[in-house]
N, C-alpha and C positions, 0 to 999 in steps of 0.2 A: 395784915392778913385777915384781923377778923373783919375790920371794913370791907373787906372782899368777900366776903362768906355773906352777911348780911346783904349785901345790895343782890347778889346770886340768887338766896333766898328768896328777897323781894319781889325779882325779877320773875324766880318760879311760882309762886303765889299768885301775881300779876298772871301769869301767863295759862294759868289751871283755870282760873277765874273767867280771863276770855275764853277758854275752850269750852266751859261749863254750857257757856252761848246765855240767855236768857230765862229769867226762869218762867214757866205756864200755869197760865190762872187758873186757880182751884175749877172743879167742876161741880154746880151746882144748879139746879134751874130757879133761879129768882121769881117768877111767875107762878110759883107752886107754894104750900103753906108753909113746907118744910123748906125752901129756899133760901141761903144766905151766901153772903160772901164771905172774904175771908180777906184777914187785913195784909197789907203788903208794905212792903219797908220802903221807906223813902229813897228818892233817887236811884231807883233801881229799874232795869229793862226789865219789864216783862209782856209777854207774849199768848194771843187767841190762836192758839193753832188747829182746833179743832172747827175752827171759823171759815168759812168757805175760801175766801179770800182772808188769810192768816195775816195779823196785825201785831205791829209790836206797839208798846207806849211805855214812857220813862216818866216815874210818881214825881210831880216835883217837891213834894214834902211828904210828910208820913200823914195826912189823913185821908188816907184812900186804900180801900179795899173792896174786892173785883172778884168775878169769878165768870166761866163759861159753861155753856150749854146747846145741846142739838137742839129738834123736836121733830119729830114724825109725822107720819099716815100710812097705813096700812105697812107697818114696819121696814118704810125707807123714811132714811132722814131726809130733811125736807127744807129746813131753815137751820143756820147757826146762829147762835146769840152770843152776847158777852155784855157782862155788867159790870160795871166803876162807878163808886158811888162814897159817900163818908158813911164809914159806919154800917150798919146792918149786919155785921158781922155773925148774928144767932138768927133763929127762926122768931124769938119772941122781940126783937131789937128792927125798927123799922133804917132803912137807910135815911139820913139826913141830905136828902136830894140823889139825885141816879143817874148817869148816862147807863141809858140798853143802844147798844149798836145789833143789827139784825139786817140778813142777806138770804136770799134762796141759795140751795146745792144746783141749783138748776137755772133755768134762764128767767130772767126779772122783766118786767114791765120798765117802760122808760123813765126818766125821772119824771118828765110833765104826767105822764100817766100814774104813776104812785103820787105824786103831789096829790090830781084831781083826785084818784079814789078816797085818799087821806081828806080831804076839804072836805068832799061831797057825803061820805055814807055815816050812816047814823046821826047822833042828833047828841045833845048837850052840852057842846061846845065851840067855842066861839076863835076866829082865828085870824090873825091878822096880815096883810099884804106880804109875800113874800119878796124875797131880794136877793140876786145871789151874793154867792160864799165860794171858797175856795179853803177846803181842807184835805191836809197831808199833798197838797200838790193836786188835789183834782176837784174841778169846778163843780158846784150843784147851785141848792137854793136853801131858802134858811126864811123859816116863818115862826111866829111864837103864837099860842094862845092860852086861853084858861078852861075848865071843866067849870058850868054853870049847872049840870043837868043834878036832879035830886040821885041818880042814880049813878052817875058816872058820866065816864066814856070809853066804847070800845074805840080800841084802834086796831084795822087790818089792813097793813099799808101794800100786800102783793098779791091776796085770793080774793076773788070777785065772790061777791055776797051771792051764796046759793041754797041759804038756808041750812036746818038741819045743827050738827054737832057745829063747834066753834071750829076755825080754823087754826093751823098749826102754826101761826103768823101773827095771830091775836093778843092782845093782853089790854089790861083795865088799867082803867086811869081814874081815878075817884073825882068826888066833888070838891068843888074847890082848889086842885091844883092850876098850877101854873107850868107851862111847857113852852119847849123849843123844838121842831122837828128842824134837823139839816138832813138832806138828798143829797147824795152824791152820785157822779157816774165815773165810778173806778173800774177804767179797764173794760169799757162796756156792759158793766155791770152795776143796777142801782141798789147801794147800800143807805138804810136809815140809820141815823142817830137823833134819840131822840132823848132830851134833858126834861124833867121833870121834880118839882119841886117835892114832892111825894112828903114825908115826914117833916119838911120844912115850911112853914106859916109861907104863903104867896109871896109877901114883901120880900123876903129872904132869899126870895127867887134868883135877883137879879144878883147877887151875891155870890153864890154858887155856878150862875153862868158862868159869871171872870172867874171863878175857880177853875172852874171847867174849861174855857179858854187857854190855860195855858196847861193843862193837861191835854189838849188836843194839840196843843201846837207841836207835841210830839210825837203824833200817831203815824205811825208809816205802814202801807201796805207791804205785804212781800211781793216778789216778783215771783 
């Protein structure tokens, strides 16, 4: 009888647990000074739902913590974002390397056309032949390179340079790192992800990729 009680239990535990669904990454804008993430438990579903295209991803170990974010213009959202990354958990604690995943609320440029804008605008960084990729099920392309310039580098991989304030699509990339941009076309929609070595030494780089790698090999779009 009490064998019967416990496995009941078990079962109801189990079964609260899946209804619970996924849990959703803290909200935070990591591109701002007060930005952090926020650590997350290993081997656990969690979920961008504020993301235009809502993504789920399962930790495969506990060093990863993540968080999500809009951004604006003229008071419509405009891009979603979502960060994973080791560490970075405070405003004063840099991430020890970062996947930012970032999409428009609205219609996106193609992926050859966010590629070339990525390649072509600004200056301080150097990038290497692209190749495709295929993540979560949907084909793009996958380049890597490093920030040489004294200054950085911007990246604005979906607003055509028109001068003026920065775009709501933007973010910096310092001197010295090392990055990966992958392009996807999910759903006729192009999604960036882009890896950057950010508080980790360049060499390290290549490190945190294959980390990264098998944290993506669990990303899935929603339908």
């Amino acid at each position: 009888m009490h064998k019967l009680i416990v496995i009941v239990a078990s079962l109801a535990v189990a079964g609260a647990a899946h209804a619970a669904g996924p849990r959703d990454l803290s909200t935070s804008n990591l591109n701002t000074p007060a930005g952090h993430t926020t650590a997350l438990v290993a081997k656990t579903l969690y979920q961008a739902s504020a993301f235009p295209i809502p993504f789920r991803v399962t930790t495969p170990d506990g060093t990863w913590a993540g968080s999500q974010w809009t951004t604006s213009s003229r008071g419509k959202a405009t891009f979603g974002w979502a960060a994973l990354g080791h560490g970075g958990t405070s405003a004063t604690s840099a991430p020890q390397g970062v996947i930012t995943v970032v999409t428009s609320f609205g219609a996106t440029p193609s992926v050859a056309a966010t590629i070339a804008r990525i390649r072509s605008e600004g200056s301080g960084a150097t990038f290497e032949d692209p190749s495709p990729v295929t993540v979560a099920g949907y084909s793009g392309t996958r380049f890597d390179g490093n920030v040489f310039g004294i200054y950085g580098h911007t990246v604005v991989p979906f607003t055509a340079k028109t001068g003026g304030a920065s775009p709501s699509d933007s973010w910096h990339v310092d001197k010295g790192e090392a990055f990966r941009f992958i392009v996807l076309n999910v759903r006729g929609k192009t999604v960036v992800v882009f890896l950057e070595s950010f508080g980790l030494a360049p060499d390290l780089f290549p490190g945190f990729a294959t980390s990264s790698a098998r944290l993506l090999a669990t990303l899935r779009f929603r339908a």
